[in-house]
LODREN-437437 format. One line per 10 residues: number of its first residue (from 1); their letters; for each residue x, y, z of C-alpha. Coordinates in pm, 1 decimal. Example, Ala and Ser with C-alpha at 12.3 -4.5 7.8 and 13.67 -1.06 7.14 Angstrom:
1> AS> 1230.0,-450.0,780.0; 1367.0,-106.0,714.0
***
This chain:
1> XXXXXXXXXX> 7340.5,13452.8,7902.9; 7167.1,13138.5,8097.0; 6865.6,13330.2,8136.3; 6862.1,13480.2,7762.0; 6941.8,13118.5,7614.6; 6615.8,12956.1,7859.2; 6376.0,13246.0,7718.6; 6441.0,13144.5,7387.8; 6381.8,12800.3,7449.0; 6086.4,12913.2,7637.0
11> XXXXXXXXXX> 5965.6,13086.6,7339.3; 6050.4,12785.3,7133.4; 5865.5,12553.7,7317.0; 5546.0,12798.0,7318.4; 5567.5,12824.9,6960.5; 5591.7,12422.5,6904.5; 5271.6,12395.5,7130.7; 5085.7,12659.8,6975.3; 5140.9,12474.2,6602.6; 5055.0,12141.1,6780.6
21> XXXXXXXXXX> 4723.0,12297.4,6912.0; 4637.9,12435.3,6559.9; 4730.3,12125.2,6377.4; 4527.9,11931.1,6625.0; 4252.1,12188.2,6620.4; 4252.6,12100.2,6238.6; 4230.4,11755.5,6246.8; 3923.0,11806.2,6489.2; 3741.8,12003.9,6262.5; 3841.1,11806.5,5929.5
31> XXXXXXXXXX> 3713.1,11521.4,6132.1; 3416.5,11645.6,6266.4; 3327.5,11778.5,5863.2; 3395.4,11412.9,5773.1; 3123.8,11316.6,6062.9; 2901.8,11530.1,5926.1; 2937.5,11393.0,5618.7; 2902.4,11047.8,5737.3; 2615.6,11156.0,5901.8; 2455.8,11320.3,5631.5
41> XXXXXXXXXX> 2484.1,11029.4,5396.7; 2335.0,10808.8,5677.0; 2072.8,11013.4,5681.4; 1999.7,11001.1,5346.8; 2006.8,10641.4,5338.1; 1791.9,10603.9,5608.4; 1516.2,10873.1,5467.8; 1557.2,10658.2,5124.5; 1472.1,10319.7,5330.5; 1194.4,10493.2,5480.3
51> XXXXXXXXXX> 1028.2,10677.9,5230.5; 899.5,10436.2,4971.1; 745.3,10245.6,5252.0; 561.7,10568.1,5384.7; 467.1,10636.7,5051.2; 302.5,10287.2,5015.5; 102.0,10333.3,5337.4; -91.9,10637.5,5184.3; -149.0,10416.7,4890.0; -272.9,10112.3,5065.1
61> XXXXXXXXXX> -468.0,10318.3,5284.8; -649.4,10509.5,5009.3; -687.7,10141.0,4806.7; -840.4,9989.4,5142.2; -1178.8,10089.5,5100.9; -1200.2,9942.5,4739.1; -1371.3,9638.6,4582.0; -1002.5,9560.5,4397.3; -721.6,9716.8,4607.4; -412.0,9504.2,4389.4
71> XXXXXXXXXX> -538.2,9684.2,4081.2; -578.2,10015.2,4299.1; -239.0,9982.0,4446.7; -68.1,9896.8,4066.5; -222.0,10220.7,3935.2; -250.7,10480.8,4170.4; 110.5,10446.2,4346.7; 260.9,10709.4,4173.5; 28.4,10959.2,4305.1; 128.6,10911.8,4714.2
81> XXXXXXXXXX> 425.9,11161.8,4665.6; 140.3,11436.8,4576.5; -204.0,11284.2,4708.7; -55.9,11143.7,5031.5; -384.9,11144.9,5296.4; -600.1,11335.5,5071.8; -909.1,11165.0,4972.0; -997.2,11425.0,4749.2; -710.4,11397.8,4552.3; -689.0,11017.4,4566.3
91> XXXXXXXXXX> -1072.1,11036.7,4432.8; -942.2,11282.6,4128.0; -661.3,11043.2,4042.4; -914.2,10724.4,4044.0; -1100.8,10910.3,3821.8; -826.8,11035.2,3568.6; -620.8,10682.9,3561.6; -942.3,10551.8,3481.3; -1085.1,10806.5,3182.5; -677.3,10676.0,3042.6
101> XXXXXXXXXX> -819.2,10327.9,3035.3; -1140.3,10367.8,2911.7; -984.1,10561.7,2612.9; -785.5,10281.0,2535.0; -1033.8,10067.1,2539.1; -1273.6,10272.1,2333.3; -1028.1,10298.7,2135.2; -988.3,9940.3,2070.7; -1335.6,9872.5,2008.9; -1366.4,10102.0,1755.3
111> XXXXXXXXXX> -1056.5,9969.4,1571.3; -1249.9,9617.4,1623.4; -1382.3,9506.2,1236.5; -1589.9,9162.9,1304.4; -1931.8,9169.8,1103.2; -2048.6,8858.1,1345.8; -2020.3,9115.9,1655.1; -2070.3,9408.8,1451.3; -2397.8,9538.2,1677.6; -2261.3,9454.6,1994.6
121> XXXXXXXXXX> -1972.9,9647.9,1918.0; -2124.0,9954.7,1783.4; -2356.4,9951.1,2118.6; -1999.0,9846.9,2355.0; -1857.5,10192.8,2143.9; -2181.4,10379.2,2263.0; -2169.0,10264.6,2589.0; -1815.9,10392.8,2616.2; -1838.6,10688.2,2481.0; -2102.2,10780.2,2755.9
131> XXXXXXXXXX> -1874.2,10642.1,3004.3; -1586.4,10876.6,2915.2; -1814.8,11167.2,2924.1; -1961.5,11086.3,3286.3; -1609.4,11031.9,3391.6; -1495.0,11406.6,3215.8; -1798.2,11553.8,3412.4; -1690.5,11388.7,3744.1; -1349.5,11490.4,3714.3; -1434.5,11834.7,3638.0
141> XXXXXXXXXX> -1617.1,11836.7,3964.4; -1365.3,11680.5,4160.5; -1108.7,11960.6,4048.0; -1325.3,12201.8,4162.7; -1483.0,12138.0,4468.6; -1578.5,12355.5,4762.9; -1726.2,12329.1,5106.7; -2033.0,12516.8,5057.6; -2126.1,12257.6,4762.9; -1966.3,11951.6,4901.7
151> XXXXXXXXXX> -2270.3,11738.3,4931.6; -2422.8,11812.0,4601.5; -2121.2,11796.5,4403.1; -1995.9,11477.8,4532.7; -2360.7,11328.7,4536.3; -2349.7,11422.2,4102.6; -2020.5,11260.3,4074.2; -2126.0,10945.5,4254.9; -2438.4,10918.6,4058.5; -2216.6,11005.5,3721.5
161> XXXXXXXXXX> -1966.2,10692.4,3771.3; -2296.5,10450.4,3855.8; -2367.6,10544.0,3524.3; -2020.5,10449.7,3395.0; -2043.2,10168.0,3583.4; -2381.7,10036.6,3437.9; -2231.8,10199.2,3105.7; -1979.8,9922.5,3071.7; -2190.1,9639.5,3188.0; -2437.3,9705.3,2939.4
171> XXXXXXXXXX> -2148.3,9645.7,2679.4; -1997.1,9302.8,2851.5; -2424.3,9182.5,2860.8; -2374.2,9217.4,2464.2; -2121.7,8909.3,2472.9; -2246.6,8713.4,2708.9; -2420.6,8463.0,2496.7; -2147.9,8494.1,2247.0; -1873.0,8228.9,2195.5; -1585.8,8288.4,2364.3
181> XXXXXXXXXX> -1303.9,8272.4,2098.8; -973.3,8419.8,2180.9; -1107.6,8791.9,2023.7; -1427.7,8802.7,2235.2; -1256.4,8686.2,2562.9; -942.6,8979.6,2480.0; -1216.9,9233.1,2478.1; -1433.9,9107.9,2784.2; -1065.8,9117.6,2975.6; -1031.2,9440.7,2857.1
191> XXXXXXXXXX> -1368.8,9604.2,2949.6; -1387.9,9451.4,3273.8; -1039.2,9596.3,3383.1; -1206.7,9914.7,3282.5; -1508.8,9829.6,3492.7; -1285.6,9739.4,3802.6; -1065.0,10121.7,3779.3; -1467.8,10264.4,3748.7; -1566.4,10070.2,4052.7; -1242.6,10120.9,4272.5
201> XXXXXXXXXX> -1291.2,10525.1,4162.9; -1658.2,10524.1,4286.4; -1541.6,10378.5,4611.1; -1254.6,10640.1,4626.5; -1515.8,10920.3,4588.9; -1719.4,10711.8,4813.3; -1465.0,10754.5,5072.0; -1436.8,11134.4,5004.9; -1819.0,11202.0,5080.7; -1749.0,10999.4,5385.1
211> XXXXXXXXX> -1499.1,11166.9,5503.8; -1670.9,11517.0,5456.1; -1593.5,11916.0,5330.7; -1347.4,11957.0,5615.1; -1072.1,11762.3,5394.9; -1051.3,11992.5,5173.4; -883.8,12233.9,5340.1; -564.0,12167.5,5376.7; -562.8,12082.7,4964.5
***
């Protein structure tokens, strides 16, 4: 009866250590799901810390070798997600921020009505109308590059954005013995912002000639 009486209690005892094991064994793994968790979220924090800063070092990087990197920087920082170290896809997205601008600002000369500057601004509308088509042809290039052509093609688009480039100086010459009322000054402001995107493009495409065909493939 002794004996019968200890086996149960035996069995009781097994049974009370076996549903301590398993309840332990859960809070283990609940807790280690939690650390995971934990750990997860950390991690995301960390990569969000992180990334907008790596994201600005392909930026500044691209925006180093031009004549106005603040402006470069202010424009072209959405693109490091998708350009990264690229300089043939920072050089097309110089380019196409820059055919935006000029629009606009084509765009406002022609809405311009001032018979005083009326000649100037018929030549400024001229000017930018060949601007936007050099930049077209350049970007049209740039989208469709290849290593066999490399040297030509970026030599075209180089020469193509001098011409924008001289494009838009010939329309600020126009107003440079004009007085500078509030209009006139607007517009200069205006077409010299255009000139800087032109100039930090050209030294974006610059860059890509530098850096040669072999950066291509990997885009």
């Amino acid at each position: 009866m002794v004996a019968e009486e200890e086996h149960v209690a035996e069995m009781e005892r097994r049974r009370f250590e076996e549903r301590g094991l398993l309840l332990l064994a859960a809070m283990v793994e609940r807790s280690e799901r939690r650390w995971c968790k934990d750990v997860s979220l950390v991690g995301l924090v960390v990569m969000s810390w992180f990334s907008p800063t790596l994201g600005n070092d392909y930026v500044e990087d691209a925006c180093s070798v031009t004549r106005y990197p603040g402006l470069c920087v202010d424009v072209l920082a959405s693109f490091s997600s998708t350009a990264k170290d690229s300089p043939s896809k920072w050089a097309r997205a110089g380019v196409s921020v820059t055919i935006g601008e000029v629009k606009i600002v084509a765009k406002y000369l022609v809405a311009l009505k001032n018979k005083r500057y009326k000649n100037i601004l018929s030549d400024c509308v001229e000017c930018f109308q060949d601007t936007l088509d050099n930049l077209h042809r350049s970007l049209g290039v740039l989208r469709n590059l290849s290593t066999s052509e490399f040297s030509n093609q970026v030599g075209d688009v180089m020469t193509w954005l001098s011409a924008a480039l001289t494009d838009e100086d010939t329309c600020l010459d126009g107003f440079e013995k004009q007085n500078k009322g509030k209009r006139v000054v607007n517009l200069i402001n205006r077409v010299n912002n255009a000139t800087y995107m032109t100039s930090n493009a050209l030294a974006l495409v610059n860059k890509l000639a530098t850096t040669g065909p072999g950066c291509l493939v990997n885009d």
